[in-house]
C-alpha positions in Angstrom: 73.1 31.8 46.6 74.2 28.4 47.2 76.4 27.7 50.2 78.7 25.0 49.4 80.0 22.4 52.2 83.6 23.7 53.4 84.8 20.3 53.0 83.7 20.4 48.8 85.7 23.6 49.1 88.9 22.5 49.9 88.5 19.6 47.6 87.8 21.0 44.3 90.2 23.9 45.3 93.1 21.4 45.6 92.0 19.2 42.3 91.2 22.1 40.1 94.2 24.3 41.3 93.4 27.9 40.0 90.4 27.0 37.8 88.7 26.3 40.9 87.4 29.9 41.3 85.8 29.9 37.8 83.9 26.5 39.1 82.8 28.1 42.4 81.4 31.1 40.3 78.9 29.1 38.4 76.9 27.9 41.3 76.4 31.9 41.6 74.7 31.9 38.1 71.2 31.6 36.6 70.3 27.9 35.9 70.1 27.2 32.3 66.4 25.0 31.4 66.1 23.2 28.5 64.1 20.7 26.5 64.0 18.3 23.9 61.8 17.8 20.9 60.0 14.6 20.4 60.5 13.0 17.0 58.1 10.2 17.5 55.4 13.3 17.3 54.1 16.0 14.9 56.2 19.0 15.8 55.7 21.5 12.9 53.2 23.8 15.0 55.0 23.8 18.7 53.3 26.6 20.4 54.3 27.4 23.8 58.0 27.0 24.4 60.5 29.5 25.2 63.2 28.7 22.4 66.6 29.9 23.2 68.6 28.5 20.8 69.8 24.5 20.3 72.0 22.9 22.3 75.1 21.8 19.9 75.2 17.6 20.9 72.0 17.3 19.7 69.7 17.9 16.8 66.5 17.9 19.3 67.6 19.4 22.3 67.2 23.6 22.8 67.8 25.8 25.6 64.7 27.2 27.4 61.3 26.6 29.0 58.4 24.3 28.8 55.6 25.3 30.2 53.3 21.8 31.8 49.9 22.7 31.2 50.6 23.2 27.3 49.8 21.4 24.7 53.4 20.9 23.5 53.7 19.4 26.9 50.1 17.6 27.3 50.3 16.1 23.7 54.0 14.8 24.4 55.6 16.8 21.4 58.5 18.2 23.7 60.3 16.8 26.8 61.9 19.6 29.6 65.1 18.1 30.1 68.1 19.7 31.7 70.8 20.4 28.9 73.7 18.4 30.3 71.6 15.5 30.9 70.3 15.5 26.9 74.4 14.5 26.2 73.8 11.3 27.8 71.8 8.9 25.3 73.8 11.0 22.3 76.6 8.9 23.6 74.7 5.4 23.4 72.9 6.7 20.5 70.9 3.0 20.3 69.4 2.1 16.5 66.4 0.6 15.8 65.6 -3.3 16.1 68.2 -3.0 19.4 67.8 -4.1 22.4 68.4 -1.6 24.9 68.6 -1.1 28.6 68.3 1.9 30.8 68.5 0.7 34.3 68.2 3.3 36.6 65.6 5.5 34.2 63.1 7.5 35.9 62.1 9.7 35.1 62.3 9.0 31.9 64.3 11.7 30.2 66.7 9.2 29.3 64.6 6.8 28.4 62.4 9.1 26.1 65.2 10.1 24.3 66.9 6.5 24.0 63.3 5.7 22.3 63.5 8.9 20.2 66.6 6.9 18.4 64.9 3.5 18.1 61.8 5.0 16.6 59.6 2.4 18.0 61.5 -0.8 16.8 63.4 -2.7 18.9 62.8 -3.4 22.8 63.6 -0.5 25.4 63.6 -1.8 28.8 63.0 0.8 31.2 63.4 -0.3 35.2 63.3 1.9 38.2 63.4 0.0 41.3 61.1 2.6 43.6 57.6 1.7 42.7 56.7 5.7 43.2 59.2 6.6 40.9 58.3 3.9 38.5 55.1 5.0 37.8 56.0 8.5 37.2 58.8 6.6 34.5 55.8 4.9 33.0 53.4 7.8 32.5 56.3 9.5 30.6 56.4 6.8 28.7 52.9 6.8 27.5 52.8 10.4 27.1 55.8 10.6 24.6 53.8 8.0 22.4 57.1 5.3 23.2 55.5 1.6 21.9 57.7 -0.3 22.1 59.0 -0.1 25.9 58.8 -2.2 28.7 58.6 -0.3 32.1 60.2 -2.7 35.4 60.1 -2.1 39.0 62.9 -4.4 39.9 66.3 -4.0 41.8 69.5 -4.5 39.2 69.6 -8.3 40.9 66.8 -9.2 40.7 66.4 -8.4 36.8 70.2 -9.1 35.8 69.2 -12.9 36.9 66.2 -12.7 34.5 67.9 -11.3 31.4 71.8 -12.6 31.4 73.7 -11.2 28.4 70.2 -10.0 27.0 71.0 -6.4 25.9 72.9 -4.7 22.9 73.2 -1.8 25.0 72.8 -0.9 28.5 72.5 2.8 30.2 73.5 2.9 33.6 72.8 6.9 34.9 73.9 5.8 38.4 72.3 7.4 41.5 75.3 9.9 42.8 76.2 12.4 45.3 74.6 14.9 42.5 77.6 17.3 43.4 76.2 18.8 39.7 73.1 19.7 40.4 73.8 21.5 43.5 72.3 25.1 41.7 69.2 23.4 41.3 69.0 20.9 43.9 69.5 22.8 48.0 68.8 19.0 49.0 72.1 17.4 47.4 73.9 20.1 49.2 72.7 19.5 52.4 72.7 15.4 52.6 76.6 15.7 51.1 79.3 15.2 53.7 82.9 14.4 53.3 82.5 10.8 52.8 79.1 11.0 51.1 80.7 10.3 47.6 82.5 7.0 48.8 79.4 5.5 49.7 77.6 6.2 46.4 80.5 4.9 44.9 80.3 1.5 46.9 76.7 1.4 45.8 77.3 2.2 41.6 80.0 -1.0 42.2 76.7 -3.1 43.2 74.4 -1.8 40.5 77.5 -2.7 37.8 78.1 -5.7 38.3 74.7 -6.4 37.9 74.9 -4.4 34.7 77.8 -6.0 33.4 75.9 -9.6 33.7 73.2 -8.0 31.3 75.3 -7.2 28.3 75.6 -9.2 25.4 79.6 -9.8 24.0 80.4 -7.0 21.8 77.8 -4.7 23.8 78.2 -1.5 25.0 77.6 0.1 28.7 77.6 4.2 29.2 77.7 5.1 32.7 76.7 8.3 33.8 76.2 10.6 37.1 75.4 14.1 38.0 78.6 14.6 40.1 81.7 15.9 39.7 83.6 13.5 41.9 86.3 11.5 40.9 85.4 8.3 43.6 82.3 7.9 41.9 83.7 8.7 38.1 86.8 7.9 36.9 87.6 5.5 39.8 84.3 4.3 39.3 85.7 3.2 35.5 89.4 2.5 36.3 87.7 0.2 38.9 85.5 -1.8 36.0 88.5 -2.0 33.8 90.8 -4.0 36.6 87.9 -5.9 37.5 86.6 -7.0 33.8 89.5 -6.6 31.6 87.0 -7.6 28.4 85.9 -3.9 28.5 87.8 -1.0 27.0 87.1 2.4 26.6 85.4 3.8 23.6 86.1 7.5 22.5 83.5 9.9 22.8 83.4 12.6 20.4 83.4 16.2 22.1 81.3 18.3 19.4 82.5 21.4 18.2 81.2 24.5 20.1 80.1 22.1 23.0 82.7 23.0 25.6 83.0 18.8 26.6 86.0 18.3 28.2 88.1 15.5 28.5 88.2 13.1 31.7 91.2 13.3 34.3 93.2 10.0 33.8 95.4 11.5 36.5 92.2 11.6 39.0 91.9 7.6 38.7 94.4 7.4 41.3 93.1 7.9 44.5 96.5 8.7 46.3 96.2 11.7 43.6 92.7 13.1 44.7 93.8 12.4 48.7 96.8 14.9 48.0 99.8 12.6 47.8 102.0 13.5 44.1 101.7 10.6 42.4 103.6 10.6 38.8 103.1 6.9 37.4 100.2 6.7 34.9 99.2 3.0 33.9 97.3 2.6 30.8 94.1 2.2 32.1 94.7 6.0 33.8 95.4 7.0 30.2 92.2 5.6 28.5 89.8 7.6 30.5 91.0 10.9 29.0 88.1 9.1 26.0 85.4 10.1 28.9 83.8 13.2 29.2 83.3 15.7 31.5 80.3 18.6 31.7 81.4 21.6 33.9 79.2 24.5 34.9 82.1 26.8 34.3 82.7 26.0 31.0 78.7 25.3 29.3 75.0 26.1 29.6 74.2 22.9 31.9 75.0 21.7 35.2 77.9 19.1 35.8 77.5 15.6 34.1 80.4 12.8 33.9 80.0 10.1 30.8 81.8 7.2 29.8 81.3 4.5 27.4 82.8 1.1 27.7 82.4 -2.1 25.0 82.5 -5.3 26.0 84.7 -7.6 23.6 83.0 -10.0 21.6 84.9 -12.6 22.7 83.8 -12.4 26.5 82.6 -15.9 27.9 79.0 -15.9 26.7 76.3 -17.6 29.9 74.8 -20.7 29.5 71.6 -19.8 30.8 68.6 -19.9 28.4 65.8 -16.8 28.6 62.5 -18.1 28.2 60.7 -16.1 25.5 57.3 -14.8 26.4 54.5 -17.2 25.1 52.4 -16.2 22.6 48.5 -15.5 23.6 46.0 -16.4 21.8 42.1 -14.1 23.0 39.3 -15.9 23.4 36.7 -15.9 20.4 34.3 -13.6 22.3 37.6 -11.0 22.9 38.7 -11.6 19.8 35.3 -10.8 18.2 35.2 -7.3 20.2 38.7 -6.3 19.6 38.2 -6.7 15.8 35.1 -4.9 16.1 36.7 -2.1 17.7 39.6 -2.1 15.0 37.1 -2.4 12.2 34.7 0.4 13.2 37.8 2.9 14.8 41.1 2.3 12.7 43.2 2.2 9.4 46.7 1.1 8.6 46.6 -0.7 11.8 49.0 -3.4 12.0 50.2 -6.0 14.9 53.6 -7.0 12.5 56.7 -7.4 14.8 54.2 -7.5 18.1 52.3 -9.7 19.9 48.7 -9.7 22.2 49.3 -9.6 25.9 46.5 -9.5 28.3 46.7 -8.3 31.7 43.8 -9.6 33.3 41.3 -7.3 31.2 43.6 -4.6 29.6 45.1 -5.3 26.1 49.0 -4.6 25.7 51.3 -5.1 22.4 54.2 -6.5 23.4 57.9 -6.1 21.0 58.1 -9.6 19.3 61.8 -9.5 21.6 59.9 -9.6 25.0 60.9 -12.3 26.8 59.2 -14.6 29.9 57.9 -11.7 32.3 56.2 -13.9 34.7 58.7 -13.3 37.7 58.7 -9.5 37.2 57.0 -6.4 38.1 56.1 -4.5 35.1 54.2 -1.5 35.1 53.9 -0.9 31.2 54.4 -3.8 27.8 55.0 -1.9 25.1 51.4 0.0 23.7 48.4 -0.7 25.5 45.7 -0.7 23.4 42.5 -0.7 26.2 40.3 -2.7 28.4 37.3 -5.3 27.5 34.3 -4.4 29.0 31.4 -5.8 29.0 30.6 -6.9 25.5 33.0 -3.4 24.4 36.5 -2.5 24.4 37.5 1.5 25.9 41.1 2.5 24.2 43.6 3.3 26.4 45.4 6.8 26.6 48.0 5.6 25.5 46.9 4.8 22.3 45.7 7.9 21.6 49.4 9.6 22.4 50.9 7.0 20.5 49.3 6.9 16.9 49.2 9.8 13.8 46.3 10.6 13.7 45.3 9.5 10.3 45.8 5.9 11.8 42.1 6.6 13.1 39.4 6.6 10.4 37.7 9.7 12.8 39.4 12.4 14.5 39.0 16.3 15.6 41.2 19.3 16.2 40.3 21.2 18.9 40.1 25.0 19.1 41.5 26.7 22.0 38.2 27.0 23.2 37.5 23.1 22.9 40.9 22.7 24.5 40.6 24.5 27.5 36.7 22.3 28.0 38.9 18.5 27.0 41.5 19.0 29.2 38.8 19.8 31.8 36.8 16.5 31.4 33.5 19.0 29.6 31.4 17.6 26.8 32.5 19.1 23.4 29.7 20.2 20.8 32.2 19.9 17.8 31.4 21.9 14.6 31.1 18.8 12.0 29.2 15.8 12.2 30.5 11.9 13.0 29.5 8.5 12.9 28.8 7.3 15.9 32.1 5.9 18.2 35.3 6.7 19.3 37.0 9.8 18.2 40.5 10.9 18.9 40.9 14.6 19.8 44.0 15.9 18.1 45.6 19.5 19.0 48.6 21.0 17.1 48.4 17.7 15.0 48.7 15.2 17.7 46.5 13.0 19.6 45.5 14.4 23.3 42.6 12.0 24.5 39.6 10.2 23.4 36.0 11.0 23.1 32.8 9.2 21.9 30.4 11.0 19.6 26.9 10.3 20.6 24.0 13.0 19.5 25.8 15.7 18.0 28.2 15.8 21.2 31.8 14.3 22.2 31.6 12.8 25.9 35.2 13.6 26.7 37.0 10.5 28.2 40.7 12.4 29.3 42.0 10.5 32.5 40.3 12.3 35.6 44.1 12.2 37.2 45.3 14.4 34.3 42.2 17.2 33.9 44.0 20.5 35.0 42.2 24.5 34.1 43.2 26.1 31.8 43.8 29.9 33.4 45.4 32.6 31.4 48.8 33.1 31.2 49.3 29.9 33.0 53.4 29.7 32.9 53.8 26.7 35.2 57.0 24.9 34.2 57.4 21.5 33.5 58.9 19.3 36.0 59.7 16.6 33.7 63.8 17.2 34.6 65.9 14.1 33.6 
């Protein structure tokens, strides 16, 4: 049972009048899970998920379970994401070749499904600005086979001064009082306090301005949080209108069978949500009935709040220039051994629309759109292909997540059996013979890892930080969340 501040009480009793109890009624209920399919994998043979029908504003999202030691889950063919949270990127809905921005992005259930739309062309710049969090972004990155992100650690200043007016389309999920995940969260309700939502709200001003300095004339910005309170949403909007007036408010289409609701224009005006009657409505007020609102009381998801602003193309455009990243030519000794290792390893392998990037001794392609990153901490530019060794290259993980499998000229499925010794780190003594090299293991049709077939025997090379046992009956949930 969740035992909700008195304070948060009295206020959504007063705003919501006599739906109010209805509201307070669903933090009593089950929490509904749910995940999303990945179309950048192989997903005709998904194996261990708990289907419970598809969530309607979205063709990959369902309701249920993932379980994390699966191979829907291991392989990347399926992302546990919360079902309110999946409505999010449907509203930006970014197309291929775009630019696109998700500022505030780890996890990466955002930012995975942004990249499910893109379809690996284009440039998706994913930043988190704690380093911890960051890295947990960038391995869910790599393990939904994304190619064609860039992962940042930087704060919204810091990278709004290196990429003015850069992006087609920015996503701003705003850190928030988180007033709708309460049912899932017992931390959010303890750290909230009367005044707690004000001082998010001051901090998402910060973070958009910073934003706003980002996106390119005729762009558009969708803002989302996890709360249900007005400061931090549609005063949060009315607030960007007054102070850029070359945004408006797009409509955002409330699918059939979704439950969506409109936004409160009439909650815009803080006198309003203090308590004083207020009846004038200025046309600003009026234009955020296009947001949208997720209640717990009304769908199978916790509380979300959405808008989606465009900037007019006739907004002043910078003058600043952004540096494109310089091409990099590999030494003829690199060059030599990364051919080698294409030659002897791959088919259909093609660089079009990328470009070599070497990070000391590991290999990245980088989107043809990256621009200078020489001032920046990045974590992940776009695939990385491996590391030079001595005299060898050793593919990364990442490529072996990212690629179908018939882009590799050898490759095995596993049996459960072989499975349960990969994931492991065991040698697997595979039933057919190979040329000697790399090989990528595949499960359910997608790539899980690499081995090298020396002697009749795979020596398994799965990342020692990922190797987990396989035990019967192992239903531990994914924790992927947003």
């Amino acid at each position: 049972m969740v035992k909700l501040p008195e304070d948060f009480k009295i206020k959504y009793e007063r705003l919501l009048g006599k739906e109010s109890h209805a509201f307070f009624q669903a933090f009593e209920q089950p929490i509904q899970k749910g995940y999303r399919i990945n179309s950048l994998k192989s997903n005709a043979n998904l194996s261990d998920t708990i289907d419970e029908g598809q969530v309607p504003y979205g063709k990959w999202g369902h309701f249920g379970q993932v379980f994390g030691h699966s191979i829907d889950h291991v392989t990347g063919v399926v992302y546990s994401q919360e079902p309110s949270a999946q409505f999010v990127a449907e509203v930006l809905h970014p197309n291929p070749g775009e630019r696109v921005l998700d500022l505030a992005a780890a996890p990466g259930g955002k930012s995975t499904h942004l990249a499910a739309f893109m379809q690996q062309d284009g440039l998706l710049w994913s930043n988190e600005i704690f380093m911890s969090r960051a890295k947990i972004l960038s391995e869910n990155i790599e393990r939904i086979g994304v190619q064609n992100a860039i992962v940042s650690s930087q704060t919204p200043a810091e990278l709004s001064q290196q990429l003015p007016q850069f992006f087609d389309k920015i996503l701003l999920d705003a850190p928030c009082s988180g007033e709708g995940m309460f049912r899932k969260n017992a931390i959010a309700v303890t750290q909230w306090h009367h005044d707690f939502p004000q001082e998010l709200a001051d901090l998402q001003q910060e973070i958009l301005r910073e934003a706003v300095k980002m996106l390119r004339p005729g762009g558009e910005l969708v803002y989302s949080t996890c709360t249900f309170s007005p400061e931090e949403d549609e005063q949060m909007i009315a607030w960007l209108l007054q102070e850029y007036p070359d945004f408006t408010v797009e409509t955002i289409a409330k699918t059939s069978g979704s439950h969506i609701s409109d936004g409160h224009p009439e909650w815009a005006d803080k006198q309003y949500t203090d308590g004083v009657t207020t009846e004038s409505r200025t046309a600003t007020q009026i234009e955020l009935k296009k947001t949208a609102r997720l209640w717990p009381q009304k769908l199978n998801g916790e509380g979300h709040f959405v808008a989606k602003l465009k900037l007019s193309e006739h907004a002043i455009p910078t003058p600043q220039t952004i540096q494109d990243l310089k091409p990099q030519v590999l030494d003829r000794d690199r060059q030599e051994i990364l051919n080698a290792f294409i030659e002897e390893t791959m088919r259909d392998f093609s660089v079009l629309g990328r470009q070599w990037v070497l990070f000391g001794e590991r290999l990245y392609l980088a989107p043809n759109d990256t621009p200078d990153i020489s001032k920046m901490k990045i974590l992940r530019l776009g695939l990385e292909m491996g590391t030079f060794k001595k005299k060898r290259f050793e593919p990364a993980h990442a490529l072996a997540l990212a690629l179908r499998p018939k882009q590799f000229k050898q490759y095995y499925e596993l049996s459960h059996d072989d499975w349960a010794k990969f994931v492991h780190g065991d040698v697997i003594r595979p039933d057919s013979r190979f040329e000697k090299g790399w090989i990528l293991l595949i499960a359910n049709g997608n790539g899980v890892g690499w081995g090298r077939y020396v002697d009749g025997q795979i020596k398994n090379f799965f990342p020692k930080g990922l190797r987990f046992v396989v035990k019967p009956n192992d239903n531990t949930l994914s924790n992927d969340n947003y």
